[in-house]
KEMAR-882293 format. One line per field, with one value per residue (C-alpha): residue number from 1; chain; x, y, z. Coordinates in nm, 3 decimals, m for minus. Layout:
k <- NUM	...
c <- A	...
c1 <- X	...
c2 <- Y	...
c3 <- Z	...
// end
This chain:
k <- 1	2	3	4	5	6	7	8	9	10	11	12	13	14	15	16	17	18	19	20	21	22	23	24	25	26	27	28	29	30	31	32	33	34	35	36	37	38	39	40	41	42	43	44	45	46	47	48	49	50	51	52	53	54	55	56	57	58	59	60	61	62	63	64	65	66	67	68	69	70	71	72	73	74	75	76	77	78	79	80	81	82	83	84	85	86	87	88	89	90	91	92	93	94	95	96	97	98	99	100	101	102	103	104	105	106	107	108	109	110	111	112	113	114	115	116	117	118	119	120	121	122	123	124	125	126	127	128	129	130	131	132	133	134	135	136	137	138	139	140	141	142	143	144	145	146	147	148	149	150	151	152	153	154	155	156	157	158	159	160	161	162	163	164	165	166	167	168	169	170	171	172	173	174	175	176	177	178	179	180	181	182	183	184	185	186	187	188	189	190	191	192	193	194	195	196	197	198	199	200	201	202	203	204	205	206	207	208	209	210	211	212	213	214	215	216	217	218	219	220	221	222	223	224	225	226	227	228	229	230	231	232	233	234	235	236	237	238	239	240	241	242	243	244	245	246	247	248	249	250	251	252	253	254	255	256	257	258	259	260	261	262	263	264	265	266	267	268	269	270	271	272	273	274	275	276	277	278	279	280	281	282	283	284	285	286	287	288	289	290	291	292	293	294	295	296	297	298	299	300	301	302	303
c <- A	A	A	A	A	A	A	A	A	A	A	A	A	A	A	A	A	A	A	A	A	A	A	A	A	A	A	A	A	A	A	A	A	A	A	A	A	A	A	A	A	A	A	A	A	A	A	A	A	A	A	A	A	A	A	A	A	A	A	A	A	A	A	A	A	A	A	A	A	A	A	A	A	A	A	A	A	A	A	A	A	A	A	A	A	A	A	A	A	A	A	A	A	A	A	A	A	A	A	A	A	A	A	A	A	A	A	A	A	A	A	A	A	A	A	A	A	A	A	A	A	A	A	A	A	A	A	A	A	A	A	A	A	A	A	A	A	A	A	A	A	A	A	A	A	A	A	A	A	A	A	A	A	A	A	A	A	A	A	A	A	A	A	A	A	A	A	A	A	A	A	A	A	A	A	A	A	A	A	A	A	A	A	A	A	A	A	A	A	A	A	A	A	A	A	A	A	A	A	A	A	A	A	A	A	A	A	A	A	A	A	A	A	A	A	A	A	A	A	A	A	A	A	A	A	A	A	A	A	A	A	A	A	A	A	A	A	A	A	A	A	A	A	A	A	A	A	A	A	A	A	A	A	A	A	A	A	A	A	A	A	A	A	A	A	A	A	A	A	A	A	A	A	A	A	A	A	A	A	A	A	A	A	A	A	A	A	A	A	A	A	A	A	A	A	A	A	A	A	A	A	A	A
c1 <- 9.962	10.137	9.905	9.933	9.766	9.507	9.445	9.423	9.162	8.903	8.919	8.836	8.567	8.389	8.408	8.209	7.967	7.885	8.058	8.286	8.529	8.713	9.069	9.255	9.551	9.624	9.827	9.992	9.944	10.221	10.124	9.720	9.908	10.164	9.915	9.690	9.992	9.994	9.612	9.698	9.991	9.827	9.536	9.721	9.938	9.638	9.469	9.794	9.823	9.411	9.418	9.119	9.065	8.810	8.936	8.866	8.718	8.944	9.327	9.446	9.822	9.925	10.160	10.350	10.325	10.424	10.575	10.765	10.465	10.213	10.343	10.414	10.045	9.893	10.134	10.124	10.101	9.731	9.589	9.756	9.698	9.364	9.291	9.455	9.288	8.985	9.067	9.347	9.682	9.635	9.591	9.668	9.605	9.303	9.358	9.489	9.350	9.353	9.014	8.824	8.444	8.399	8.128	7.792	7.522	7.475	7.132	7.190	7.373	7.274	7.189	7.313	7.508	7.310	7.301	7.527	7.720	8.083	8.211	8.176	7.871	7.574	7.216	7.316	7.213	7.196	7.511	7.856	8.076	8.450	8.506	8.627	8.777	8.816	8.776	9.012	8.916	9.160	9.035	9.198	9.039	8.734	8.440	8.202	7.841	7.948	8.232	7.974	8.048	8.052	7.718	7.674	7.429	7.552	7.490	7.374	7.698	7.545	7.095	6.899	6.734	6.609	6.591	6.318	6.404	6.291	6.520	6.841	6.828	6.676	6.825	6.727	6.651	6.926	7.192	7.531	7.698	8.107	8.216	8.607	8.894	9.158	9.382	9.177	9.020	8.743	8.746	8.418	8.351	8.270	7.911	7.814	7.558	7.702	7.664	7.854	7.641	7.781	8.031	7.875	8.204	8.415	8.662	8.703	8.687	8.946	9.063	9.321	9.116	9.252	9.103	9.222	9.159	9.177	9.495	9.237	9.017	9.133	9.301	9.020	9.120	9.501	9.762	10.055	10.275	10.423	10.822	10.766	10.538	10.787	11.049	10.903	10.808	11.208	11.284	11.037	11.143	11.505	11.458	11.217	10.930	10.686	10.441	10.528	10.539	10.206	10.045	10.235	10.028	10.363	10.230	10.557	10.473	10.116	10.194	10.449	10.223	9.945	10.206	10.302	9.947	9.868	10.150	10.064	9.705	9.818	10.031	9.749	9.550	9.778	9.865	10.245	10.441	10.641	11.042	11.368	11.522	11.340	11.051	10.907	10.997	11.233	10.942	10.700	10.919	11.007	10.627	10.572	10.838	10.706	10.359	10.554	10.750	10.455	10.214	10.491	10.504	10.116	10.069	10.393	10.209	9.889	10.016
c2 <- 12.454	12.626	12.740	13.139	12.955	12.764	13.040	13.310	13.034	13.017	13.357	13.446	13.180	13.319	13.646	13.536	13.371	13.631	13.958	13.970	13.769	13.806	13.775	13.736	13.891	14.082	14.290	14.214	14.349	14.592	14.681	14.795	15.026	15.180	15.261	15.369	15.629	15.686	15.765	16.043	16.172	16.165	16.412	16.638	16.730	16.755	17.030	17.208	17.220	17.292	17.581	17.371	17.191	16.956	16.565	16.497	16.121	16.088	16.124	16.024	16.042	15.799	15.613	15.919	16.024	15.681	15.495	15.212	15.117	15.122	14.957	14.615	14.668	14.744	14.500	14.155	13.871	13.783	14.093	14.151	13.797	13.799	14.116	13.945	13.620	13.782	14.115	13.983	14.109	14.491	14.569	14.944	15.150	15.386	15.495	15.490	15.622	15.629	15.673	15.727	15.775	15.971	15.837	15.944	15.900	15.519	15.592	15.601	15.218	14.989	15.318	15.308	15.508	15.441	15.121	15.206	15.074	15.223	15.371	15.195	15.054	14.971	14.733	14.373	14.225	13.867	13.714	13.751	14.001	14.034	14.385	14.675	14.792	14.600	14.793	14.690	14.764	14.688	14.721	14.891	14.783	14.524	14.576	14.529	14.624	14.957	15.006	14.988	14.649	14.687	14.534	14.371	14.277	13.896	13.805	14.195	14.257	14.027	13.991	14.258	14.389	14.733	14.926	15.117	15.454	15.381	15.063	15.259	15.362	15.074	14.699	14.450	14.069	13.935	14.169	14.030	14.209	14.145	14.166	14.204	14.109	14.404	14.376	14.150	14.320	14.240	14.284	14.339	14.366	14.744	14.657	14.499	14.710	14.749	15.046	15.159	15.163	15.452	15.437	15.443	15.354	15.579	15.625	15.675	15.329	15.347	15.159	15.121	15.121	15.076	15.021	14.822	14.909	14.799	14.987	15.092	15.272	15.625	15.721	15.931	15.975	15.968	16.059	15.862	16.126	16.284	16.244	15.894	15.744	15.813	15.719	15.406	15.317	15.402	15.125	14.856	14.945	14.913	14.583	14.452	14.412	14.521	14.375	14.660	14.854	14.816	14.873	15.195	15.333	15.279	15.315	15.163	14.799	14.804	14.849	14.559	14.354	14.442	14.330	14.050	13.939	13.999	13.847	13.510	13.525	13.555	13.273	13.027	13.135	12.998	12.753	12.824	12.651	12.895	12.799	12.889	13.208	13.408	13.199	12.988	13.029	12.741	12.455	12.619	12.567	12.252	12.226	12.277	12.070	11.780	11.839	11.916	11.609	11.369	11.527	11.476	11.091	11.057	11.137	10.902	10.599	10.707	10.715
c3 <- 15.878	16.172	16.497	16.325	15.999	16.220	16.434	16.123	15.937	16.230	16.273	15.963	15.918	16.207	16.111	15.741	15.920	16.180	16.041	16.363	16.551	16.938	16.931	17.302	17.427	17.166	17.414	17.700	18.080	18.074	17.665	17.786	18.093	17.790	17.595	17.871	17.948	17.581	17.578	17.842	17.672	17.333	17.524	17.658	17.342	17.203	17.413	17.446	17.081	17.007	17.331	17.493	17.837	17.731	17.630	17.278	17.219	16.920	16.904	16.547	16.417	16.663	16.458	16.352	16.705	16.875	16.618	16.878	17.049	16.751	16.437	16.617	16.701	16.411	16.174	16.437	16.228	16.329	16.274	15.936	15.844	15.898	15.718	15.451	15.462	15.398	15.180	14.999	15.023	14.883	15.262	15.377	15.710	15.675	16.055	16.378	16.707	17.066	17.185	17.529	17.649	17.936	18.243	18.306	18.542	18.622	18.567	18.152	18.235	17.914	17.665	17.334	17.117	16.806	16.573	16.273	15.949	15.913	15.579	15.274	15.442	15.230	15.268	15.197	14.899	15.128	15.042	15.184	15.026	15.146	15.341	15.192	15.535	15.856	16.206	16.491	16.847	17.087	17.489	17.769	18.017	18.104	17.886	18.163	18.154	18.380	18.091	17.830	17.602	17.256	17.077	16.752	16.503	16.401	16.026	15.940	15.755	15.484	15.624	15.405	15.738	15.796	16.123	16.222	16.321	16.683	16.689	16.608	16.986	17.155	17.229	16.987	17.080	16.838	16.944	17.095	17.397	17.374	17.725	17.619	17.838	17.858	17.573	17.368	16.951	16.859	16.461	16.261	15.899	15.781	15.697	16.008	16.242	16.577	16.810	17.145	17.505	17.724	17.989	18.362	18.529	18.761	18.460	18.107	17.859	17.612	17.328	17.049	16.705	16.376	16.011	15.753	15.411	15.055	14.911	14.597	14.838	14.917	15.277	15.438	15.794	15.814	15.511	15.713	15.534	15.848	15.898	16.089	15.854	15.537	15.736	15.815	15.439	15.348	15.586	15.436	15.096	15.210	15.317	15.095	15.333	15.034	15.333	15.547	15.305	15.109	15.462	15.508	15.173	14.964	14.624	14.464	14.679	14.597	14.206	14.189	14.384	14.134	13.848	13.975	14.026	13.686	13.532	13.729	13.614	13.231	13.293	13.460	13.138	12.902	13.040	13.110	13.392	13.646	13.553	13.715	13.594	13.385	13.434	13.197	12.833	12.845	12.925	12.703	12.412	12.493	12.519	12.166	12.048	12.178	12.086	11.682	11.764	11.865	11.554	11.307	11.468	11.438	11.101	10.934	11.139	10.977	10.603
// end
């Protein structure tokens, strides 16, 4: 196993056991300031295009917007890899955004947003069920108390355990504050309950969030069908990065991967042996001839 493998392997393990995992330096120093400038960019197109002053929390369309600095993001190999490792490899982008939380009064420091599940959440049935989608947060700065850390329920993406309506507001003893470096993810699984804390720094907490998403599951917060995004897809298919190109939402790659999967799976139930060329008609008949062969030999020994 290379370090990736090893690396990809305890990640995911963690992530079953406690429904999230920490990944460091997932960006560089100079990548957090990029998209930091990015973040600003991204906001101001937006109000000039919307006709309003006020900074929206959300920016989505950022890889059709920003293309160069995103897609090595959102495809690098341990981020990708793990979604695989633990959703198989029908893996598409459901979404990509550049987010930001304003401040407010220090006096609100350690409030919550709310304790939630995120789509395709449901109550746990107490056993471990692999995600349906995967939710990427990568940090732009220190999550520091002032910043407003990220909490987390461990072991709720899978515990049948209810929340009061009082509690979806309030801190709970068994909750988990990740105090994030800048330009480490933290990666949870879709049914885990986690909730924000507001931002009582001098300025705005951002982050680079993405979703991964089982390709069967339909695209609910970004087509990727602008000019970038098709152009992109044109390029995996070109070079036969069906990879690329199944997380792209290429239809074609997901359906030959589906085909292919099937295929092997009729193959391990009959028992047939993968072959060179067109696979492995040649051993199974020889197959048969020896079992004719060896029968044939049985029964003259027997008479």
């Amino acid at each position: 196993m290379t370090m990736l493998d090893v690396e990809i392997r305890t990640a995911a393990d963690h992530l079953i056991e406690h429904g999230y995992v920490r990944l460091p330096v997932v960006l560089s120093e100079s990548q957090v300031a990029r998209f930091r400038r990015l973040r600003e960019q991204a906001v101001d197109d937006w109000r000039f295009a919307s006709g309003v002053a006020e900074r929206p929390a959300f920016v989505s369309g950022t890889l059709e917007h920003y293309p160069r600095a995103v897609l090595p993001v959102v495809a690098r190999p341990v981020l990708l890899g793990l979604a695989e490792a633990l959703m198989g490899l029908m893996v598409r982008l459901d979404s990509v955004v550049l987010a930001g939380a304003g401040p407010v009064d220090t006096g609100r420091r350690g409030e919550l947003v709310g304790w939630h599940r995120d789509r395709f959440g449901c109550f746990p049935n107490g056993t471990y069920s692999r995600p349906l989608a995967l939710i990427c947060f990568i940090y732009l700065q220190p999550m520091t108390a002032a910043a407003g850390p990220l909490r987390v329920l461990p072991g709720s993406h899978r515990d049948p355990a209810a929340l009061e309506a009082e509690q979806l507001v309030s801190s709970l003893p068994s909750e988990v504050l990740i105090d994030s470096h800048a330009g480490e993810a933290v990666v949870i699984h879709h049914n885990l309950l986690h909730s924000g804390s507001v931002n009582t720094s001098e300025d705005e907490r951002q982050f680079l969030g993405h979703v991964y998403a089982l390709t069967s599951l339909r695209a609910e917060d970004d087509s990727f069908d602008g000019p970038s995004c098709r152009a992109l897809r044109t390029s995996a298919r070109r070079t036969g990065d069906r990879r690329l190109a199944r997380l792209l939402g290429d239809r074609r790659a997901t359906r030959c991967a589906t085909e292919r999967g099937v295929r092997a799976a009729t193959r391990s139930r009959v028992g047939v042996v993968e072959g060179p060329g067109r696979g492995s008609r040649p051993q199974a008949r020889r197959r048969v001839q020896q079992r004719r062969t060896s029968a044939h030999g049985s029964g003259a020994e027997m008479s």
